[in-house]
C-alpha positions in Angstrom: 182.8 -29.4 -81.3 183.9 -26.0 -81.0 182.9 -22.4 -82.4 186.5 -21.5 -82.6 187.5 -18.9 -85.9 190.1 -20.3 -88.2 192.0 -18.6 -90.6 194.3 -20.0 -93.3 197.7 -21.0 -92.2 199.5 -20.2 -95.6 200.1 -23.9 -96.2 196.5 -24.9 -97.2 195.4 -25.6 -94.1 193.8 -23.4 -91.2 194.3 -22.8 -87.8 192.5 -22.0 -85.3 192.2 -17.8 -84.4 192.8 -17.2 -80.4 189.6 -15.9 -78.7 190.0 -13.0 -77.3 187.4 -12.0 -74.7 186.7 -8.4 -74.5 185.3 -6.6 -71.7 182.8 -4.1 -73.6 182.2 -1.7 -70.7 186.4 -0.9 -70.7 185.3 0.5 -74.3 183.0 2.9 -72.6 185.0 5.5 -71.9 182.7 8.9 -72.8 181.8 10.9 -69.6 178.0 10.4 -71.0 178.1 6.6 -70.2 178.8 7.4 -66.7 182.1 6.1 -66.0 183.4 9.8 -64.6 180.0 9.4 -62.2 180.4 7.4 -59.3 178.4 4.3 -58.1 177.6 3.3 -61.6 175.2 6.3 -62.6 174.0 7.5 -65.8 174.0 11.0 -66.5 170.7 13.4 -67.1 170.1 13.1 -70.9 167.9 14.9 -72.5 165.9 13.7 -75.5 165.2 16.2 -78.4 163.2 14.0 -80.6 160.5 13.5 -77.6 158.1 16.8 -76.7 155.8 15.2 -74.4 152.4 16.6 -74.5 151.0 18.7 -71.5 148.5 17.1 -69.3 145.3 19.4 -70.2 146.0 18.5 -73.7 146.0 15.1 -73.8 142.9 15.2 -71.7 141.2 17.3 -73.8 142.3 15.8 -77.2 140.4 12.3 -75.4 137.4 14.1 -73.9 137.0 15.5 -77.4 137.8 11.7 -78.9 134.9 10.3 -77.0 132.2 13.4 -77.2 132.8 13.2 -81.2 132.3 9.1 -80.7 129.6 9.5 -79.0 127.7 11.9 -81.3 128.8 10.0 -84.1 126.8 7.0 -82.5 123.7 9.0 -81.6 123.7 10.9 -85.2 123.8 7.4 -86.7 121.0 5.2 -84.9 118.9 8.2 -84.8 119.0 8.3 -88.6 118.4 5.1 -89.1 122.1 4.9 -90.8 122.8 1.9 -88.4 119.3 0.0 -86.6 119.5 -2.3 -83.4 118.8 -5.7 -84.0 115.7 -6.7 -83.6 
């Protein structure tokens, strides 16, 4: 059996459409795709959507993530909000 597309052939019938296998990369013609660089390369893109985040801030955002854990656990057991099983 065979995945071939058919069309109508006018006569009530169909008949089967030729496949025709396409070679996507020959679509890729932009320069940002890389086919003017050599040896298969991708140009430098840059990405506006993404700002990453410096590295003191990200450690400071999780130092300050686990201090305010951390006293929100002590704050709770030491006021009896939450007790250790007994």
């Amino acid at each position: 059996m065979s995945l071939q597309l058919h069309r109508p052939d006018g006569k009530g019938g169909l008949e089967p459409r030729p496949v025709v296998e396409q070679d996507y990369r020959r679509q890729l013609k932009s320069g940002r795709w890389g086919v003017a660089l050599g040896k298969g390369r991708l140009p430098m893109l840059a990405n506006p959507e993404m700002n990453p985040t410096s590295v003191t801030r990200s450690i400071a955002f999780w130092a300050f993530l686990a201090a305010a854990t951390f006293g929100l656990l002590v704050v709770g057991y030491g006021t009896g909000f939450w007790s250790l099983a007994r």
